[in-house]
Structure formats: C-alpha cells, structure tokens
N, C-alpha and C positions, 0 to 999 in steps of 0.2 A: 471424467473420473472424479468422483468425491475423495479428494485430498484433505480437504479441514474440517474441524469441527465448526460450527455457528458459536464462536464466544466474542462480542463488540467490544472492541477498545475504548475506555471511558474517553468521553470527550475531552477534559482537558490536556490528556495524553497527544487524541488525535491534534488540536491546537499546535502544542509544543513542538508535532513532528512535523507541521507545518510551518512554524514559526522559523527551527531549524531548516527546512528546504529552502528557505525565503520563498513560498511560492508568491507566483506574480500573476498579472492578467496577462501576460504571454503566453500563463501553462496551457498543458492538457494533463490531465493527471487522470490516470489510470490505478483503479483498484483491485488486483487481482485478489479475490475471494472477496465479494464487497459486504457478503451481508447483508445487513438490514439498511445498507448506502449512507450509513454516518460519516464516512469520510467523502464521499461525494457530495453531500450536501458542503458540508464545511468548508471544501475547497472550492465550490463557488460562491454562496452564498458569504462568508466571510472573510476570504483569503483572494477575493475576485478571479478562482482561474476562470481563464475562456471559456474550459470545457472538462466535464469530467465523464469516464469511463468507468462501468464496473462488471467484472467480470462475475457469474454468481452460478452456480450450478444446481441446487436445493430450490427445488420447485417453491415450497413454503415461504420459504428465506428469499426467496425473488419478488412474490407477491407483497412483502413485508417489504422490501426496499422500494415496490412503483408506489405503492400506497405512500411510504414517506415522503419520495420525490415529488407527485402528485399533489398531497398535501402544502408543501412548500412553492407549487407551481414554477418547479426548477423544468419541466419536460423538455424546453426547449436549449436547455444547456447540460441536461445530464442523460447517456446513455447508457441502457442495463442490456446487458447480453446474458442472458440464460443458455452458457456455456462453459465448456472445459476452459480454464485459463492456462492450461499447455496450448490452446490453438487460439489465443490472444492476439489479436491483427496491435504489434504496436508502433506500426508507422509513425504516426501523427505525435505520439505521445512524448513529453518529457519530463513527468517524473511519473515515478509507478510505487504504488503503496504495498508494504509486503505486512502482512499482520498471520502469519501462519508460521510452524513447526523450524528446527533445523533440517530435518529430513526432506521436505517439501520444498524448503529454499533450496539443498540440493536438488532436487527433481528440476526445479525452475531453472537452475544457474544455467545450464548450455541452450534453452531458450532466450533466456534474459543476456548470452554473451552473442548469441547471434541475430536477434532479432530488436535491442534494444538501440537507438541512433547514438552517435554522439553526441554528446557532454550530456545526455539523461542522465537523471538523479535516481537513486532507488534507495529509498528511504525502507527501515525495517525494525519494528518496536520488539524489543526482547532477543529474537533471534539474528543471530549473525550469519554473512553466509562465508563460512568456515575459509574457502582458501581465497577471497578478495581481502584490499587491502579499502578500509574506510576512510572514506576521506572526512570525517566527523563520527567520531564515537562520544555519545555524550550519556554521561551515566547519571541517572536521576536518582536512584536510591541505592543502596547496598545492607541485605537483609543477610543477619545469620542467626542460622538454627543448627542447633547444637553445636557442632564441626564443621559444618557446612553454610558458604557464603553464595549468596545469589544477589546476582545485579539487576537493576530494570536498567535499562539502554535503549537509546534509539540508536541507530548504526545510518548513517548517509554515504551512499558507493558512486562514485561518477563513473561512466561509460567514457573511455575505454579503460580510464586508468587505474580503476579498480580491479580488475583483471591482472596488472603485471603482475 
C-alpha cells in the first residue's frame, strides 16, 4: 500500500536523528519508507551501523535508492526491499526510522507495538506518534505564522516503554 509521498529529509537532519539515537556498530537500522536510501547510506557509511534496511514501495524511488547504494558500494551492508512496510520482517532490527505523516505513524503503531523487540529505538522527524510517551523529544526549531506555531522535532520512543 502506497502510504507516503517521496519528500527526503535533508541530511543534516538525518545526522542529528542519528546523533540523538547514538547509533552504534551494534545497530541494524531499518527505514520504513526509505526513499531514495539517504538514511541508509548515513547509518552505515558514517554512524558505522552493522546493517541497514529499507523498506520502499515506489518502483521509481526503489531504483533511485540501488543506484545510490550501488554507487557508494554499500551492497553488501545495505538491504532495499520493494515492499509494503506494514509487512516489514523486524526481527533483527534495533532502531527503525520513521520520516512519514501522523496518520501513517498511526497505521504503523500496532505493527511497531507488536512486532518491534525490546529496547528498539524508533526515532521519528516531525511527526509524533500521538498516544506513546518519548523518551527524547528534541525540538530544533519553533516557526510561527500568523497565530499559528509549528515545531520541527525529532521524537525517540524505546520499545516497550513507549507504549505505557
């Protein structure tokens, strides 16, 4: 199911919400909706995880993300799945990247309460997901136009305890 649009998170964003996960070469790190695999490349290539996942649906947007992995000759640390990331295998994984809607983070949230392990990290740039509690909410900007305030945020949820 095509849930998000194709918009990439500027990279020094993605940095910061890695910076914040502290990822490590222990991770695996999974990118639901990867895109053009900017956060996959990052997370191994500069943040040394193990291994990165991306999950990508958009035939187009798939091809755009081997071509960049390829180019970076990450093949043998990064896998792209051209699939629904509602049917996301995340055994292995421990942190998981969310860069999509509040609407979609609901759709994800009873996948991501029952199939994510413990102490996983689910890191999430802008959107929050509505009824977890974050165990890092870190606000980068705060914009207001006319009456109205809007925040950039990264939001970090640890499994299980994001949930109570």
């Amino acid at each position: 199911m095509d849930l998000v649009m194709f918009a990439p998170a500027p990279h020094p964003i993605i940095r910061k919400m890695f910076e914040i996960a502290q990822v490590t070469p222990a991770d695996v790190v999974c990118d639901l909706g990867c895109g053009d695999g900017r956060m996959l490349i990052s997370a191994v290539k500069e943040f040394g995880a193990k291994k990165a996942i991306g999950y990508e649906i958009k035939e187009d947007v798939c091809q755009i993300c081997l071509d960049s992995i390829h180019k970076e000759g990450l093949e043998d640390q990064i896998t792209l799945i051209k699939g629904d990331m509602l049917k996301a295998d995340l055994s292995e994984v421990s942190l998981i990247c969310l860069y999509v809607s509040v609407a979609v983070n609901e759709i994800l949230r009873p996948k991501l309460e029952s199939d994510a392990n413990p102490g996983c990290r689910i890191i999430s740039y802008l959107f929050p997901m509505t009824t977890w509690k974050a165990s890092k909410e870190i606000e980068l900007a705060r914009y207001t136009v006319g009456n109205d305030c809007f925040r950039e945020v990264i939001y970090v949820y640890t499994v299980p305890e994001a949930f109570a």
